[in-house]
N, C-alpha and C positions, 0 to 999 in steps of 0.2 A: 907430680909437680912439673916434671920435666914437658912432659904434653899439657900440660894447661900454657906454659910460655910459649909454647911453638903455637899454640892455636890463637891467645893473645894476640902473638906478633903477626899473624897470619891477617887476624881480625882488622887490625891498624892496618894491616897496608893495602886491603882493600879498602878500606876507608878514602884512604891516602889518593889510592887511583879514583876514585869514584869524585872526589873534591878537586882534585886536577882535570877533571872531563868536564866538571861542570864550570870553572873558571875557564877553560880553551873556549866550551860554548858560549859563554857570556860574553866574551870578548871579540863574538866574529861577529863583523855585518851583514845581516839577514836583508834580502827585499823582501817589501814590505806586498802584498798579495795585492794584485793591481785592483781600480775596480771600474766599473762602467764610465766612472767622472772622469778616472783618468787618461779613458783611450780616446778617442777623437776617430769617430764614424769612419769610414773608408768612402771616398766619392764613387759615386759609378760611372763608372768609361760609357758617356752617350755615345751612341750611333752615328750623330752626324757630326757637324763639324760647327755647329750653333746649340747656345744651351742657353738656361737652361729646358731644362722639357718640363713642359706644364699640365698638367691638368687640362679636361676638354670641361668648355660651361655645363650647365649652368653655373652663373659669376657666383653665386653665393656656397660652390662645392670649392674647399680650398685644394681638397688633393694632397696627395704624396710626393715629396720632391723628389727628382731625380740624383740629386747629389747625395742626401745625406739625411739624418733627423732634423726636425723643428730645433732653431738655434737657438741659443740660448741668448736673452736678453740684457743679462750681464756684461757692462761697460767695465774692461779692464783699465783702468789709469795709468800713468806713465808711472806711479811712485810704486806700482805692484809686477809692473811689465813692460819694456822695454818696446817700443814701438818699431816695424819693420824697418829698416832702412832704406830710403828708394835708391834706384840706381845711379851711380852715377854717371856713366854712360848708358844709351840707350843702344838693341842692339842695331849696326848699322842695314841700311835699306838692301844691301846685296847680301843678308844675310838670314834676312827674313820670308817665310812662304807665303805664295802668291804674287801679285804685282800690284803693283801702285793704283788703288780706287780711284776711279774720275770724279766722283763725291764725297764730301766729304765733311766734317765741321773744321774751320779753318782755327788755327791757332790761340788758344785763348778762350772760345767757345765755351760758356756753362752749359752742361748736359744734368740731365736727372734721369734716373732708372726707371722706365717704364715696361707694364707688361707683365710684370714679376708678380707674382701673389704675396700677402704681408708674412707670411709662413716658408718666403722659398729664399732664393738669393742667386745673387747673379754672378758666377764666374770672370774673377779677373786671369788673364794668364802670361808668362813671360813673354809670349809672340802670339800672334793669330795661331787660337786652335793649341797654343802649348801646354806646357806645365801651369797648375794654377797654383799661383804668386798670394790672392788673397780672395774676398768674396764680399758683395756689395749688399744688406739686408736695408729696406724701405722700414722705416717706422713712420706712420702718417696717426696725426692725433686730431682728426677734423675740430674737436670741441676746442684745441690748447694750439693755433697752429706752430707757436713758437717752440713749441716739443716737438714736432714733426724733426724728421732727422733720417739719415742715410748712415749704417753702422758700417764699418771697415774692419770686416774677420778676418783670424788664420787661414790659412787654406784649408783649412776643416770646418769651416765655417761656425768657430767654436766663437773662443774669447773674441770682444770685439775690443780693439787696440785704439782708435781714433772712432771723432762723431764728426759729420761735417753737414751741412745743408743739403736741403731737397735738393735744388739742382746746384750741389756741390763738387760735382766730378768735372773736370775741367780737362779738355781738349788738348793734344801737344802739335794737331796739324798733321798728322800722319794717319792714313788709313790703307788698307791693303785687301784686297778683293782674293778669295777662295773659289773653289768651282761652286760651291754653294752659299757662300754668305761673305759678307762684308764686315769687317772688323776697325775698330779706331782707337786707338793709343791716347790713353787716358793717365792723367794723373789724380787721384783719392787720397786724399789727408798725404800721409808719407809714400803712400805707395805706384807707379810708375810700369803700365804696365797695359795690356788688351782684352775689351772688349767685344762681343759680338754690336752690332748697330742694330740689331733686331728691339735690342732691348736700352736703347740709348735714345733720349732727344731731350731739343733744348726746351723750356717751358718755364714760364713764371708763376711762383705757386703762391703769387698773391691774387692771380687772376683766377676772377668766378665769372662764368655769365651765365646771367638766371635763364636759363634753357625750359622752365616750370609751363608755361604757358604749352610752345610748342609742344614739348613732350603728353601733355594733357592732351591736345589735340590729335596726336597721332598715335594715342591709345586707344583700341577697338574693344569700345566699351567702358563701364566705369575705372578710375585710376585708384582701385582697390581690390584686398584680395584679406583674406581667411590669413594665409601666412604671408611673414616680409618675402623670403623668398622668393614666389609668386608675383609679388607686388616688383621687386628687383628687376626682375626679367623682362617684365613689362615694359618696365623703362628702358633696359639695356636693350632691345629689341627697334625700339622705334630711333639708335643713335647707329648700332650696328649695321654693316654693309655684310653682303653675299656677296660681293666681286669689286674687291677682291673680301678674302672671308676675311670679319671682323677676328680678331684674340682677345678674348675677355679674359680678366684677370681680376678679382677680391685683393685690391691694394690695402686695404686696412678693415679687421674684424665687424662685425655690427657691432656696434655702441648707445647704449640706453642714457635716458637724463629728463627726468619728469615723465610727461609724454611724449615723447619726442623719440625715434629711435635712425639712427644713418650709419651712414657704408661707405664708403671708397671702393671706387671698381674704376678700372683703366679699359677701356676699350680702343684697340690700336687695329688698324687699318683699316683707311678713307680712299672711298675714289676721288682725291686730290692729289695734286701736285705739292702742296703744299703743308696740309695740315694731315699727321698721322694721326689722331685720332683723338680721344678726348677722356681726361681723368674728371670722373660724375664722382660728386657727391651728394649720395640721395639720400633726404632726409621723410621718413614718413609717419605720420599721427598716430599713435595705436588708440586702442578704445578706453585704457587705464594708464593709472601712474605707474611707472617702474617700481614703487613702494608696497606695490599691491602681491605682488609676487612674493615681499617678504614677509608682509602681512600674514599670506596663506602658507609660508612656509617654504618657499623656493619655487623654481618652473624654469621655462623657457622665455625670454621677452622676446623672441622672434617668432613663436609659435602660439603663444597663451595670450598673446594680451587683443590678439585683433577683432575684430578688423581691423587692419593698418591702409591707412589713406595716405596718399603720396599728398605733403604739404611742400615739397620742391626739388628742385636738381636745378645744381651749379655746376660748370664745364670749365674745365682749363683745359685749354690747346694742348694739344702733344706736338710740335711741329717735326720736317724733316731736318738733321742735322745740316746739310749745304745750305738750306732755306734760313733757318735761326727763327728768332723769336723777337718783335718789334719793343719797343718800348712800351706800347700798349698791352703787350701780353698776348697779341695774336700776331701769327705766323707770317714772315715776311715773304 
C-alpha cells in the first residue's frame, strides 16, 4: 500500500512539472520565422558614382537591375503607412561632396525620370553619391495616360508610399558636380533629397509628335518584321545617335489591344545642345486580334501574332535640365 502512494504521489508531480512547462511556454513570445516578403533585397554598391546601371539594348531586353529585385507594384496608403518625412533642413552647401554645377535646373523646375527601364528605379540619396533616402519607379500606361505615374519607394525599393506625376519631381536649385557625374537636389512627393542628372529631365508628357513618316523613311527596307522586337529596333535605330552613344531604355512593357500592340522605349543622348533625347511610343499592327491567342489557348503577342507593321511613333522631347522645356512641349 505504502509504494502504490509513494508512486501515486510521484505520478502527480510529474504531471504537475510537465503542466508548469507547458504554461511558462505558452506564455513566452516566439518570433514569428521571417519570410522572403518580409526582408527587403539588399541594394548593390555600384561601381561608379552614377546609377542606376542598366541593361545594354536591345530596347526591348528589360535586364536585371543593379539595385535590387522587380518592385513591387503595390501602392502603400497613408492610412497603412506612414509616409517618409522630408527634411527639414537641407544639408548645407559646405557640407556636401563635390562643388557647386555650372548647370543646372533652376528652382522650381518639373523634371521626369528618364532612361530607367519600367522594371528598374532610380536612386534617390541624402547627398550626391550618399545614402539612399528612397527610389523613383516609372509606371507609364500609353493606352490610360492619366494612370501613368512616378512611384516614391523605401530605400529598398519595396512599398511605394506616395504617387505623383510623370514629370513630378521638382527641382530645389541646387546641383553639385562629382569627378564623374553631376547630381541635383530634388524634391518627390515628401521626400527631399539627390539625384544623378543622368537620369533627370524636364519634358511634357502631353507632347507627341507624330515622327511616323520620317521614321518610315529612314528605315532600310520595309517597316516590318516577323517579331515586334525586330520591328522595335528598327525604329529605335533610325532616332539613336553613335556620338555621342544613344541609352536605350524599355520605359513601359509591350501592350496588346485588338490589333494594335506598343511600347515605351526612352532613347537619351542627342548630338544637341538642347534636346536629350526622345521618349518613342511605338505602336505596330500585328497580323491578328489579341483574342486570337486566347482563342488557341495562350502564346506570345510579341512573337505569335506577326507580321507586325509599324502603324506609328510619337516622340516626346527629353530636354537638358538648364535648357527646360517650352510651353509647346519642345526644348527651349
Amino acid at each position: 500500500m505504502t509504494n502504490r502512494l509513494v508512486a501515486a504521489m510521484a505520478f502527480a508531480a510529474l504531471v504537475i512539472s510537465v503542466l508548469s512547462l507547458f504554461v511558462a511556454l505558452s506564455g513566452t513570445e516566439v518570433e514569428p520565422a521571417r519570410t522572403t516578403a518580409d526582408v527587403a533585397a539588399a541594394p548593390t554598391v555600384a561601381e561608379a558614382d552614377d546609377e542606376p546601371a542598366m541593361s545594354s539594348p536591345p530596347a526591348t531586353t528589360t535586364g536585371t537591375s543593379a539595385d535590387a529585385g522587380t518592385p513591387s507594384a503595390t501602392v502603400v496608403t497613408a492610412t497603412t503607412a506612414a509616409p517618409a518625412e522630408p527634411a527639414a533642413t537641407t544639408t548645407p552647401d559646405d557640407a556636401l561632396p563635390g562643388t557647386p554645377a555650372a548647370f543646372g535646373p533652376a528652382a522650381g523646375t518639373r523634371l521626369g525620370v528618364i532612361g530607367v527601364a519600367h522594371d528598374d528605379w532610380l536612386n534617390v540619396r541624402d547627398v550626391p553619391n550618399g545614402e539612399v533616402v528612397a527610389t523613383l519607379t516609372l509606371q507609364l500606361s500609353p493606352q490610360s495616360p492619366a494612370e501613368s505615374a512616378l512611384l516614391v519607394r523605401d530605400a529598398e525599393a519595396e512599398a511605394a508610399f506616395a504617387r505623383i506625376g510623370v514629370a513630378g519631381v521638382t527641382a530645389t536649385g541646387r546641383s553639385r558636380d562629382l569627378a564623374t557625374s553631376t547630381w541635383h537636389e530634388i524634391r518627390a512627393g515628401p521626400i527631399v533629397g539627390w539625384a544623378s542628372s543622368n537620369y533627370l529631365a524636364p519634358l511634357s508628357p502631353a507632347t507627341a509628335l507624330d515622327i511616323t513618316a520620317q521614321v518610315i523613311t529612314d528605315i532600310d527596307g520595309p517597316a516590318t518584321s516577323e517579331a515586334f522586337a525586330e520591328l522595335v529596333d528598327q525604329v529605335v535605330a533610325t532616332v539613336a545617335s553613335q556620338e555621342p552613344q544613344s541609352r536605350v531604355r524599355t520605359a513601359s512593357a509591350p501592350d496588346a489591344s485588338g490589333d494594335l500592340l506598343e511600347i515605351v522605349v526612352d532613347v537619351v543622348g542627342q548630338p544637341d545642345d538642347s534636346v536629350r533625347g526622345y521618349r518613342l511610343l511605338i505602336i505596330a499592327q500585328m497580323a491578328a486580334d489579341i483574342r486570337a491567342l486566347d482563342a488557341d489557348g495562350g502564346g506570345d503577342f510579341t512573337t505569335d501574332l506577326g507580321p507586325y507593321t509599324l502603324h506609328s511613333v510619337l516622340a516626346t522631347p527629353l530636354c537638358y535640365s538648364h535648357r527646360g522645356v517650352g510651353t509647346d512641349g519642345i526644348c527651349n
